[in-house]
PDB file of N, CA, C and O in Angstrom:
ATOM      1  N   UNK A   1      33.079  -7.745 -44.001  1.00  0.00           N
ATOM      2  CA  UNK A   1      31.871  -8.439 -43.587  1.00  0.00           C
ATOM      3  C   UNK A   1      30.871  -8.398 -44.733  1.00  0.00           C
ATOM      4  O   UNK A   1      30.588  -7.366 -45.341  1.00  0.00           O
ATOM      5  N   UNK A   2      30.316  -9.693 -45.000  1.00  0.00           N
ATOM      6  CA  UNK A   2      29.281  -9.514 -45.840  1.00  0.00           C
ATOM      7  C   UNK A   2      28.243  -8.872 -45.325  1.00  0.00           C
ATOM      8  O   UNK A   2      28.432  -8.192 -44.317  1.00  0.00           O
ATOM      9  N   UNK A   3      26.809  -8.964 -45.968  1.00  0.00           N
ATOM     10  CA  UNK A   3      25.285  -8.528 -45.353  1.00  0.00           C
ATOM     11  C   UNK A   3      24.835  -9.030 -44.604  1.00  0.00           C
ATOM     12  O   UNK A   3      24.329  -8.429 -43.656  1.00  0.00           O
ATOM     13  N   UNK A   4      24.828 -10.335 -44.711  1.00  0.00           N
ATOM     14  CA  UNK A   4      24.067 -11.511 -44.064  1.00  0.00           C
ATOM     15  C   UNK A   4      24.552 -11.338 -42.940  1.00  0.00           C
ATOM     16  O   UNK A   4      23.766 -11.480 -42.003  1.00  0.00           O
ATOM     17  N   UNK A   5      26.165 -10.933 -42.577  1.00  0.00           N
ATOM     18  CA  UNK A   5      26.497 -11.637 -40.957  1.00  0.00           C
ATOM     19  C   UNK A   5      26.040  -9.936 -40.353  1.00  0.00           C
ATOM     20  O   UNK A   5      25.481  -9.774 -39.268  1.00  0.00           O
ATOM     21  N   UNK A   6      26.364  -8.928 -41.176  1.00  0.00           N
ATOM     22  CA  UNK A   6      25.545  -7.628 -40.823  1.00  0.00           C
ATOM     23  C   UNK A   6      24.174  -7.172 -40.355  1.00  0.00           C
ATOM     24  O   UNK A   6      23.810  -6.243 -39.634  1.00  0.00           O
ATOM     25  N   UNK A   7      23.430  -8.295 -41.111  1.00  0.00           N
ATOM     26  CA  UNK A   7      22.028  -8.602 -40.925  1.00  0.00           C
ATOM     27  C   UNK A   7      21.781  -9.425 -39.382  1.00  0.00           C
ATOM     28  O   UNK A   7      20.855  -9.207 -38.601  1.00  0.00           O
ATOM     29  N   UNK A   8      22.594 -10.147 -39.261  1.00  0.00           N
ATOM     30  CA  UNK A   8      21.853 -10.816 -38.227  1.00  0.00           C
ATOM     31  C   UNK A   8      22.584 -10.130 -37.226  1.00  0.00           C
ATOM     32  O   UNK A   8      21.812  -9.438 -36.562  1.00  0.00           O
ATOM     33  N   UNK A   9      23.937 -10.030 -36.792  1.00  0.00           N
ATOM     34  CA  UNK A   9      24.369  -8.722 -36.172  1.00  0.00           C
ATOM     35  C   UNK A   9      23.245  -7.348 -35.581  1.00  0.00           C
ATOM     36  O   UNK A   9      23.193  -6.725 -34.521  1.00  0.00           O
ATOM     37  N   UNK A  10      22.397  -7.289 -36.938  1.00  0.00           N
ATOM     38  CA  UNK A  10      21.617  -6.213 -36.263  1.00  0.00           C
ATOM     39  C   UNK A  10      20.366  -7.089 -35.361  1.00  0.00           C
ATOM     40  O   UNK A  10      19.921  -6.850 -34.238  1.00  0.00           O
ATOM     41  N   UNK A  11      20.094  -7.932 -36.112  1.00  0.00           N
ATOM     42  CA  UNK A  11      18.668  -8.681 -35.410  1.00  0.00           C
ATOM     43  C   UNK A  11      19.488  -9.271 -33.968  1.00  0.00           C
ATOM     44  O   UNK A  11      18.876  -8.830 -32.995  1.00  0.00           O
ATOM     45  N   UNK A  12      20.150  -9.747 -33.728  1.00  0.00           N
ATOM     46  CA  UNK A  12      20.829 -10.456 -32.153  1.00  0.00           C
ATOM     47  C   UNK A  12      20.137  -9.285 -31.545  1.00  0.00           C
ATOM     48  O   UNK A  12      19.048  -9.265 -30.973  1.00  0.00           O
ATOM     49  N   UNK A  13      21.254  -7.987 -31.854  1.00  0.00           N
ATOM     50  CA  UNK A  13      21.151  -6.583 -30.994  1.00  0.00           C
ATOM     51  C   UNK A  13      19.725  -6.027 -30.862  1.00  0.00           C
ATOM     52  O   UNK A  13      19.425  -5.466 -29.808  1.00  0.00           O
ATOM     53  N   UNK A  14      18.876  -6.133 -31.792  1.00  0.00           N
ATOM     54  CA  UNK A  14      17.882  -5.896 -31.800  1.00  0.00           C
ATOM     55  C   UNK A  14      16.811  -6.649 -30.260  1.00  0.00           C
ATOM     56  O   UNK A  14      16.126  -6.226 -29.329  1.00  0.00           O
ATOM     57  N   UNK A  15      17.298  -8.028 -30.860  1.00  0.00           N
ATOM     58  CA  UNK A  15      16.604  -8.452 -29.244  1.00  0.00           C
ATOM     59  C   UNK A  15      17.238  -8.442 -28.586  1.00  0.00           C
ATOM     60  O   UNK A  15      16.518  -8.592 -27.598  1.00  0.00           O
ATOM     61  N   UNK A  16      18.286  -8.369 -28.199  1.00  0.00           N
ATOM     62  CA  UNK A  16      19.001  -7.958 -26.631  1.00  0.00           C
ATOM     63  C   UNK A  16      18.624  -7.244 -26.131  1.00  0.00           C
ATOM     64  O   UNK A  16      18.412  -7.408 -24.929  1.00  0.00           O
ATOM     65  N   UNK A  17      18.171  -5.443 -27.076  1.00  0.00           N
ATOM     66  CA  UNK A  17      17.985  -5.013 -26.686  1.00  0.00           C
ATOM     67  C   UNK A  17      16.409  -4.760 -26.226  1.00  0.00           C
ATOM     68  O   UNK A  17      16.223  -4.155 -25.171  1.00  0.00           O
ATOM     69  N   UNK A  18      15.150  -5.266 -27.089  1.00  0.00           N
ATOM     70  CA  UNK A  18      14.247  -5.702 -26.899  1.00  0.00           C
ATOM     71  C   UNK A  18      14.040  -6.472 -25.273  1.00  0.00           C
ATOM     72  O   UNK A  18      13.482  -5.850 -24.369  1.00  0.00           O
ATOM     73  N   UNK A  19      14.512  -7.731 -25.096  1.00  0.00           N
ATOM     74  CA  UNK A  19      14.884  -7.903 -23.943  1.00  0.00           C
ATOM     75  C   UNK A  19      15.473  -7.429 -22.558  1.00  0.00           C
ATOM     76  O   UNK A  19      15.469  -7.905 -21.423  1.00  0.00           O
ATOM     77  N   UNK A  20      15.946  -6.368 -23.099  1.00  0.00           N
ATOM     78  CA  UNK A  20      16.738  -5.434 -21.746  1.00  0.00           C
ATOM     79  C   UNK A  20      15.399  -5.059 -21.530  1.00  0.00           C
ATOM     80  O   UNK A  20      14.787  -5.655 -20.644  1.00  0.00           O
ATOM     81  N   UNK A  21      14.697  -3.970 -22.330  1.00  0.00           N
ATOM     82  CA  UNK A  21      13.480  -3.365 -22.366  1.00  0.00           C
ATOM     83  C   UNK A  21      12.239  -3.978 -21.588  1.00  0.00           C
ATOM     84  O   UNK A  21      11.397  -3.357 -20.941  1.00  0.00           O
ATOM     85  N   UNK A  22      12.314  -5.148 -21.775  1.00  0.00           N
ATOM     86  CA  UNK A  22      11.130  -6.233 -21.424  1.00  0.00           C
ATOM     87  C   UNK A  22      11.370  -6.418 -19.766  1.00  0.00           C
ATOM     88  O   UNK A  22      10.595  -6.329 -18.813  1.00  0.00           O
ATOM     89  N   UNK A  23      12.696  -6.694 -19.862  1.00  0.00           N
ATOM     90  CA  UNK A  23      13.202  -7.046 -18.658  1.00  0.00           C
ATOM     91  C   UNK A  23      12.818  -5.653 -17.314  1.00  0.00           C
ATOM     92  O   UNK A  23      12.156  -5.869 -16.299  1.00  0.00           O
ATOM     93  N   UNK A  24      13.472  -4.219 -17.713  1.00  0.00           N
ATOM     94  CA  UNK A  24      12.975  -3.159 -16.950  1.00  0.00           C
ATOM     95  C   UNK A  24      11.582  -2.916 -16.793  1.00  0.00           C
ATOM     96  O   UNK A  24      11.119  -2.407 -15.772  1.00  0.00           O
ATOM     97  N   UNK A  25      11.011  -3.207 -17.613  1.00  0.00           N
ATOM     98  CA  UNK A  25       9.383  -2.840 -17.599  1.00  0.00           C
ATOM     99  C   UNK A  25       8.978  -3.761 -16.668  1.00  0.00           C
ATOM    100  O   UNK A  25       8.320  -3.439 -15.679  1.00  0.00           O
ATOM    101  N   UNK A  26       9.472  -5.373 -17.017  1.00  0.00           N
ATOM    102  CA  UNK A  26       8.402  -5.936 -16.075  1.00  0.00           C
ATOM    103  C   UNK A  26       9.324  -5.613 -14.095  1.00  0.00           C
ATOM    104  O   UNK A  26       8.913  -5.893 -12.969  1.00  0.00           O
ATOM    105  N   UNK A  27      10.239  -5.136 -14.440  1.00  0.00           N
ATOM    106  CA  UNK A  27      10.734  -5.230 -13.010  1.00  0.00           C
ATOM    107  C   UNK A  27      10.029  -3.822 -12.418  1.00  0.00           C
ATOM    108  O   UNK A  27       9.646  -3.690 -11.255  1.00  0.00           O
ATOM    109  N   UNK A  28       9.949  -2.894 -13.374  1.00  0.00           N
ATOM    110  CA  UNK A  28       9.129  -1.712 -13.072  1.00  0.00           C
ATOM    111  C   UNK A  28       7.617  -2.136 -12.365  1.00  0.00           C
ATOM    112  O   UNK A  28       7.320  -1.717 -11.246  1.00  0.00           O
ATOM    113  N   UNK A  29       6.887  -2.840 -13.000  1.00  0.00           N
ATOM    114  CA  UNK A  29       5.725  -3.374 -12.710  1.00  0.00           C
ATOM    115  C   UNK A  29       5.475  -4.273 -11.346  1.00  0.00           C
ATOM    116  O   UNK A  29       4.452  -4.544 -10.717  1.00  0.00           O
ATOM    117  N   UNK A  30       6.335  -4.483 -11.237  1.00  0.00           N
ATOM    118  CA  UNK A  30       6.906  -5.305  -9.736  1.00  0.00           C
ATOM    119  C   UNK A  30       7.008  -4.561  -8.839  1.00  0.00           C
ATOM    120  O   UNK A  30       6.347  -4.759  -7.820  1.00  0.00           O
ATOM    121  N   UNK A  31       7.594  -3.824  -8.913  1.00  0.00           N
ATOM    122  CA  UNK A  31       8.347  -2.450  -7.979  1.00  0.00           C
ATOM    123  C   UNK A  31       6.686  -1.652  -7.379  1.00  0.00           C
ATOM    124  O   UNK A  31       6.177  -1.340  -6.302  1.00  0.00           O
ATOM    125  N   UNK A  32       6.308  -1.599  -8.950  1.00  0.00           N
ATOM    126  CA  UNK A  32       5.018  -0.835  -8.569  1.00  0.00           C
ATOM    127  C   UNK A  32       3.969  -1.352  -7.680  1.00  0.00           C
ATOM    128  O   UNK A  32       3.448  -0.551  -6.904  1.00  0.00           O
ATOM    129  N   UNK A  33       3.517  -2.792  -7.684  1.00  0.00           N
ATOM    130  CA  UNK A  33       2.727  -3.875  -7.655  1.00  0.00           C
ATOM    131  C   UNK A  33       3.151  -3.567  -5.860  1.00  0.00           C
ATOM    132  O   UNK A  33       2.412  -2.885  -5.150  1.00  0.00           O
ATOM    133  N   UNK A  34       4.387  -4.174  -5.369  1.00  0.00           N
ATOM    134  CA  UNK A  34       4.356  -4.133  -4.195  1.00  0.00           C
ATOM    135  C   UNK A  34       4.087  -2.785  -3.262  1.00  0.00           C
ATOM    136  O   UNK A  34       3.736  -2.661  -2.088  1.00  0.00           O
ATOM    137  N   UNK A  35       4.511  -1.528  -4.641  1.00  0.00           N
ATOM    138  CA  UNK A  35       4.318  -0.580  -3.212  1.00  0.00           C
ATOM    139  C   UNK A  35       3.015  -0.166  -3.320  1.00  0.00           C
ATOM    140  O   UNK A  35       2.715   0.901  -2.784  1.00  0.00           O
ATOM    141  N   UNK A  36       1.833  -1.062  -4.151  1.00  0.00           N
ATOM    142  CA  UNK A  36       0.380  -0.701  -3.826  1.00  0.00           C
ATOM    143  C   UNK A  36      -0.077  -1.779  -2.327  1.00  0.00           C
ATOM    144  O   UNK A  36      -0.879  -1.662  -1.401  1.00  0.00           O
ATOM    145  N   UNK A  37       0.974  -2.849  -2.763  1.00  0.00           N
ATOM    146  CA  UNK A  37       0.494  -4.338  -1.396  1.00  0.00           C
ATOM    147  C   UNK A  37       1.192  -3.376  -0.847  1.00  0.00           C
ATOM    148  O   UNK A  37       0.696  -2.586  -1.650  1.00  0.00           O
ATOM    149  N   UNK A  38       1.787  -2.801  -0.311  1.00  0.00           N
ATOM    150  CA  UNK A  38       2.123  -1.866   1.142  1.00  0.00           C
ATOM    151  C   UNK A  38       1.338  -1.262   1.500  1.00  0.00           C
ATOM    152  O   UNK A  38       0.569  -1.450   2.444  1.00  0.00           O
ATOM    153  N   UNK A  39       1.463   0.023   0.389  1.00  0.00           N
ATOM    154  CA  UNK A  39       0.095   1.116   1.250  1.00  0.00           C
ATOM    155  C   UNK A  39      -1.109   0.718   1.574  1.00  0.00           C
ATOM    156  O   UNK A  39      -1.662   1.359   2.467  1.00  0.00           O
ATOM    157  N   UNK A  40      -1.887  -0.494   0.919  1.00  0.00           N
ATOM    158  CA  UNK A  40      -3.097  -1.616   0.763  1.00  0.00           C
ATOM    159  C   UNK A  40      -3.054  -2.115   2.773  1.00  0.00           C
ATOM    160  O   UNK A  40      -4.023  -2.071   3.532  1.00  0.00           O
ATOM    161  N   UNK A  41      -1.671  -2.523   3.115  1.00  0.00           N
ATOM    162  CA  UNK A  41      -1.285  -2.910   4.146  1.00  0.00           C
ATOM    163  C   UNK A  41      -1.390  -2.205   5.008  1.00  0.00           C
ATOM    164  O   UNK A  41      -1.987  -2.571   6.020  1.00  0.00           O
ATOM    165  N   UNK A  42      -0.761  -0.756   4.882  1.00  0.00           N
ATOM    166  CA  UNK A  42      -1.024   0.399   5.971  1.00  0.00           C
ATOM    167  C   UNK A  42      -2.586   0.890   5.966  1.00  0.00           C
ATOM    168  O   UNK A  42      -3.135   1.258   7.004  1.00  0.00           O
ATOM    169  N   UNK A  43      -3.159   0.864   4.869  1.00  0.00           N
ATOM    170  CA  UNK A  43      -4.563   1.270   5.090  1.00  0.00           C
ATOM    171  C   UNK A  43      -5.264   0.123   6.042  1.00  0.00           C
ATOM    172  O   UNK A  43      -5.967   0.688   6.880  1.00  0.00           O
ATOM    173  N   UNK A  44      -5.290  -1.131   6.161  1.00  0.00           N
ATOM    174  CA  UNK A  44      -5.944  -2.130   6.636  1.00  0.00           C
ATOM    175  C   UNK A  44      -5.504  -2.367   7.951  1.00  0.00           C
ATOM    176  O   UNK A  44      -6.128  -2.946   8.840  1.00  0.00           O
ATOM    177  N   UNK A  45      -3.856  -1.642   8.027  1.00  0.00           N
ATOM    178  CA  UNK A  45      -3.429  -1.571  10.056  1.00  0.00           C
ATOM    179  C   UNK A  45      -4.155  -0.355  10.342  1.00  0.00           C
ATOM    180  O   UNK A  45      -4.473  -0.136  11.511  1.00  0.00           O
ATOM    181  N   UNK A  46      -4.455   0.453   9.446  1.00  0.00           N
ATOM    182  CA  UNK A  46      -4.962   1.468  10.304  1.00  0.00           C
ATOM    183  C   UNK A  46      -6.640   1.697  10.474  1.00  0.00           C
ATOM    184  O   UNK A  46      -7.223   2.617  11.050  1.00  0.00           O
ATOM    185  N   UNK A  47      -7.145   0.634   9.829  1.00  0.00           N
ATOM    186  CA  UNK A  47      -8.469   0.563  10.014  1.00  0.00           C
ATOM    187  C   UNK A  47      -8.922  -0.395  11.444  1.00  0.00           C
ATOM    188  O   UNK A  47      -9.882  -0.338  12.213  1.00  0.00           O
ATOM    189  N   UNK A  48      -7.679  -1.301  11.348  1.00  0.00           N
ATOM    190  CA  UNK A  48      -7.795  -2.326  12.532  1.00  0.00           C
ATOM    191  C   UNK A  48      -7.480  -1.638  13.690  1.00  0.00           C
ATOM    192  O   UNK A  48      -7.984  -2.122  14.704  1.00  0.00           O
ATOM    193  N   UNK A  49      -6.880  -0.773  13.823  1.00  0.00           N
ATOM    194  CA  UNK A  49      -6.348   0.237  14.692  1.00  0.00           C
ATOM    195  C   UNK A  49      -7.542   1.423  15.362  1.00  0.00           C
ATOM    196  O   UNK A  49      -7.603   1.923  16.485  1.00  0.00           O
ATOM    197  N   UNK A  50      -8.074   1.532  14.622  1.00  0.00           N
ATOM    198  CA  UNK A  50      -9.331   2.340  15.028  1.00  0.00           C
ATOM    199  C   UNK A  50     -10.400   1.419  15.473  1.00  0.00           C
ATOM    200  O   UNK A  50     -11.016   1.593  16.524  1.00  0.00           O
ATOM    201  N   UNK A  51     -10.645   0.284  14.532  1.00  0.00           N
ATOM    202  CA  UNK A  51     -11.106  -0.824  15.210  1.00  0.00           C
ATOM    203  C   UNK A  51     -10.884  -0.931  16.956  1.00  0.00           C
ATOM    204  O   UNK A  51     -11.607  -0.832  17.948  1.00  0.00           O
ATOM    205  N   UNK A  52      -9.719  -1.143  16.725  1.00  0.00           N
ATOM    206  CA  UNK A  52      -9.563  -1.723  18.586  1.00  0.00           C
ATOM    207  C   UNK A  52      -9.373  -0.606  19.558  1.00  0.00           C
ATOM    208  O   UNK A  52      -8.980  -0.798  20.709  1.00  0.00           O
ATOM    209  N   UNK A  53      -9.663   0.562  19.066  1.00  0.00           N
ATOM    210  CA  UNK A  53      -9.871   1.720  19.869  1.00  0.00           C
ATOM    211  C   UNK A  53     -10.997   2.435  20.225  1.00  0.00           C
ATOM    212  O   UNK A  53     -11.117   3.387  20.996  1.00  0.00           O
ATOM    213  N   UNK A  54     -12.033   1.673  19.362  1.00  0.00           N
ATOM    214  CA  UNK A  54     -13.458   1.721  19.490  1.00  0.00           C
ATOM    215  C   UNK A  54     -13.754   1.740  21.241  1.00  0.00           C
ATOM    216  O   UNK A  54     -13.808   2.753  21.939  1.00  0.00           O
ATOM    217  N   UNK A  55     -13.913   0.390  21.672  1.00  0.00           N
ATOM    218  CA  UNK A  55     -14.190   0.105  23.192  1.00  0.00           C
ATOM    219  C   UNK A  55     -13.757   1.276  23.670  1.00  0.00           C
ATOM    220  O   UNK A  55     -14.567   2.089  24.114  1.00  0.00           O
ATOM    221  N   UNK A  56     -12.238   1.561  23.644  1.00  0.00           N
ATOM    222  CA  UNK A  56     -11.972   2.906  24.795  1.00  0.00           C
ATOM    223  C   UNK A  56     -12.949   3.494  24.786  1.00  0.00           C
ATOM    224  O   UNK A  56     -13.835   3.648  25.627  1.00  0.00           O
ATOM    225  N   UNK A  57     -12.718   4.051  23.229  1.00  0.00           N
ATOM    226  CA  UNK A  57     -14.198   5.652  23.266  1.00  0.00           C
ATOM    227  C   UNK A  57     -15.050   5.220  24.175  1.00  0.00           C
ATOM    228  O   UNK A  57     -15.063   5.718  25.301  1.00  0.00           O
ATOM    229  N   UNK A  58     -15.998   4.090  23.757  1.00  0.00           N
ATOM    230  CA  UNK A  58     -17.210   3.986  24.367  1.00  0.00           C
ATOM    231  C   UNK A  58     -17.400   4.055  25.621  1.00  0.00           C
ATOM    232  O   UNK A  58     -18.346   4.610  26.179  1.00  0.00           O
ATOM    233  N   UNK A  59     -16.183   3.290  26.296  1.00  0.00           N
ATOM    234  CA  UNK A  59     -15.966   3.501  28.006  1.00  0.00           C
ATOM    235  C   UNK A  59     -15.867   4.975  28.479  1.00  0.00           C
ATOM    236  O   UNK A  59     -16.644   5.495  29.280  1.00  0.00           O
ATOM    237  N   UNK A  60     -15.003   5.472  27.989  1.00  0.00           N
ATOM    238  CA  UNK A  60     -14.593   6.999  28.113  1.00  0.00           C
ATOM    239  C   UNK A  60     -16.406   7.851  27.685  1.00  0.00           C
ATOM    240  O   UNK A  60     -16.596   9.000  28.084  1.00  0.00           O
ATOM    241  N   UNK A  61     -17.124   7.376  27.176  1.00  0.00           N
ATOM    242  CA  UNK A  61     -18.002   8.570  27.087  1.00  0.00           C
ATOM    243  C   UNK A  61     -19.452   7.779  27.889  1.00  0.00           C
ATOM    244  O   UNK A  61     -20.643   8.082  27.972  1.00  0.00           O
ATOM    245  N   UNK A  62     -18.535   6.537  28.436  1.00  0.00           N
ATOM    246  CA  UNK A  62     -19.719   6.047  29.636  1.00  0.00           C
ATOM    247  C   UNK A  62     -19.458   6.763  30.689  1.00  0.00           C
ATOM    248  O   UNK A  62     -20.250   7.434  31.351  1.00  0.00           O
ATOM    249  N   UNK A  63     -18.280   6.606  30.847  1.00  0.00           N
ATOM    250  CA  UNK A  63     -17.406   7.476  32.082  1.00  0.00           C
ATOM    251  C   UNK A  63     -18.026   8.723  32.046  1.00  0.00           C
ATOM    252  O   UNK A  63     -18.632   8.782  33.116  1.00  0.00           O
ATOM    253  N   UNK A  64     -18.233   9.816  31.390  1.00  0.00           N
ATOM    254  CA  UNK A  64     -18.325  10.827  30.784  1.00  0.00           C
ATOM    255  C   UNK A  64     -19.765  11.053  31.561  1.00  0.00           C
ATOM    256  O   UNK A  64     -20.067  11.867  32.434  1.00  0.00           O
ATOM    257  N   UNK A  65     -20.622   9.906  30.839  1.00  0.00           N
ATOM    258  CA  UNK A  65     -21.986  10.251  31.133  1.00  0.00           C
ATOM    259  C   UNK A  65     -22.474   9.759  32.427  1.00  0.00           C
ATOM    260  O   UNK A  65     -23.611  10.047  32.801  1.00  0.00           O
ATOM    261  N   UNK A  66     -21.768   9.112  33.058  1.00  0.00           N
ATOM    262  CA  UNK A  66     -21.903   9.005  34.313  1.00  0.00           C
ATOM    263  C   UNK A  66     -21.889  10.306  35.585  1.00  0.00           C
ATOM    264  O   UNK A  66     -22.799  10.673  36.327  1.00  0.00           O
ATOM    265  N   UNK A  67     -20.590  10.747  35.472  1.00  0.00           N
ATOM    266  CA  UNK A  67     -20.090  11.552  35.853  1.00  0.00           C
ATOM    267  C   UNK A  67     -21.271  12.904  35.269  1.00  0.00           C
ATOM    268  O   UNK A  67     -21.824  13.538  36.167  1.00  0.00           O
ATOM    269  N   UNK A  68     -21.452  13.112  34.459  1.00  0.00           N
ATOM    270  CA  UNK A  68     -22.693  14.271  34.396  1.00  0.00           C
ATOM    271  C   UNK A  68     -23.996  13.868  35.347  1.00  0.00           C
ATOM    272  O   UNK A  68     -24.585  14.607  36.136  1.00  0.00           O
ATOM    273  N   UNK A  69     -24.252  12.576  35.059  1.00  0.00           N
ATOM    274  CA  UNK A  69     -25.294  12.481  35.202  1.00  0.00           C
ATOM    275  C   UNK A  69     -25.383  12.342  36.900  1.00  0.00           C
ATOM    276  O   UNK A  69     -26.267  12.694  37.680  1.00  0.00           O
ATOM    277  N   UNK A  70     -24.038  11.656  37.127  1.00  0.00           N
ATOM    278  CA  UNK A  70     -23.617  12.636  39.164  1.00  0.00           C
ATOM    279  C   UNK A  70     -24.014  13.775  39.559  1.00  0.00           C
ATOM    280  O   UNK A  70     -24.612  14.216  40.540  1.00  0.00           O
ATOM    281  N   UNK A  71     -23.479  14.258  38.415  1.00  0.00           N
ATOM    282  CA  UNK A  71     -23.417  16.135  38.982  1.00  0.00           C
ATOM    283  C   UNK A  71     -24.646  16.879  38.813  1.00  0.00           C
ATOM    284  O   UNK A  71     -25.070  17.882  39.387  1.00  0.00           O
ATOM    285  N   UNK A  72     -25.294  15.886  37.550  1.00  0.00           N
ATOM    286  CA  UNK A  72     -26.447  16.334  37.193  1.00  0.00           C
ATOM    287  C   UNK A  72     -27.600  16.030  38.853  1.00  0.00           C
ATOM    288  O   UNK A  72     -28.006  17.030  39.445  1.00  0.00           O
ATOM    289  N   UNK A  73     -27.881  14.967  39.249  1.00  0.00           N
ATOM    290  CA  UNK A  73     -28.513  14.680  40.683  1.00  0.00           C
ATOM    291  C   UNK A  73     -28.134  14.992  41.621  1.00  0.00           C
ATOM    292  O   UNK A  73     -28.940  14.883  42.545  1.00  0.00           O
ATOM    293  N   UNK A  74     -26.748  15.548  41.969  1.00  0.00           N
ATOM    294  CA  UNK A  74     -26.063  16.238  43.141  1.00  0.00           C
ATOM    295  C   UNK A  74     -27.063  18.401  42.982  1.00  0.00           C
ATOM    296  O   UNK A  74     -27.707  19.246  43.605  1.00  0.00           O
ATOM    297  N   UNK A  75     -26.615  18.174  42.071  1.00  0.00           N
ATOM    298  CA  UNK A  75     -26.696  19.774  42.114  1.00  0.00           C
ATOM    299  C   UNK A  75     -28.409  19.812  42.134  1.00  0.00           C
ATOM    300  O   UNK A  75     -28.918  20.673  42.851  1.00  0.00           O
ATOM    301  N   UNK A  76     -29.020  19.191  41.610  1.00  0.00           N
ATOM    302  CA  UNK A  76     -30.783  19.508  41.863  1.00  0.00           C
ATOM    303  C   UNK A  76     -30.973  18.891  43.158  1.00  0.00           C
ATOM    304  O   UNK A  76     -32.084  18.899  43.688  1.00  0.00           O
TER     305      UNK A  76
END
């Protein structure tokens, strides 16, 4: 083999392998990207979630204050 076909031999390999490289990183970055849109996702069900559990409480500590405020006029 001469130089020349040695030479470019190395440059092909060179970006192939350049390209493999490029290729994992950006799939890395992907990988990463979605599992922030997930947890992003679970934080926002679980805010909506407390959200719609609001009303109970409030009923439950109407209930609450009712019921004292029974016992409170029964017993005086």
């Amino acid at each position: 083999m001469n130089s020349r076909n040695l030479i470019l031999i190395v440059v092909v390999a060179f970006i192939i392998i350049l390209g493999g490289c490029s290729c994992f990183g950006y799939n890395g970055m992907v990988k990463l990207d979605e599992n922030v849109k997930a947890k992003w996702a679970n934080v926002q069900s679980d805010y909506q979630r407390r959200s719609d559990l609001i009303p109970n409480l409030v009923n439950t500590v109407k209930g609450a204050a009712n019921f004292e405020q029974e016992t409170l006029t029964k017993v005086v």
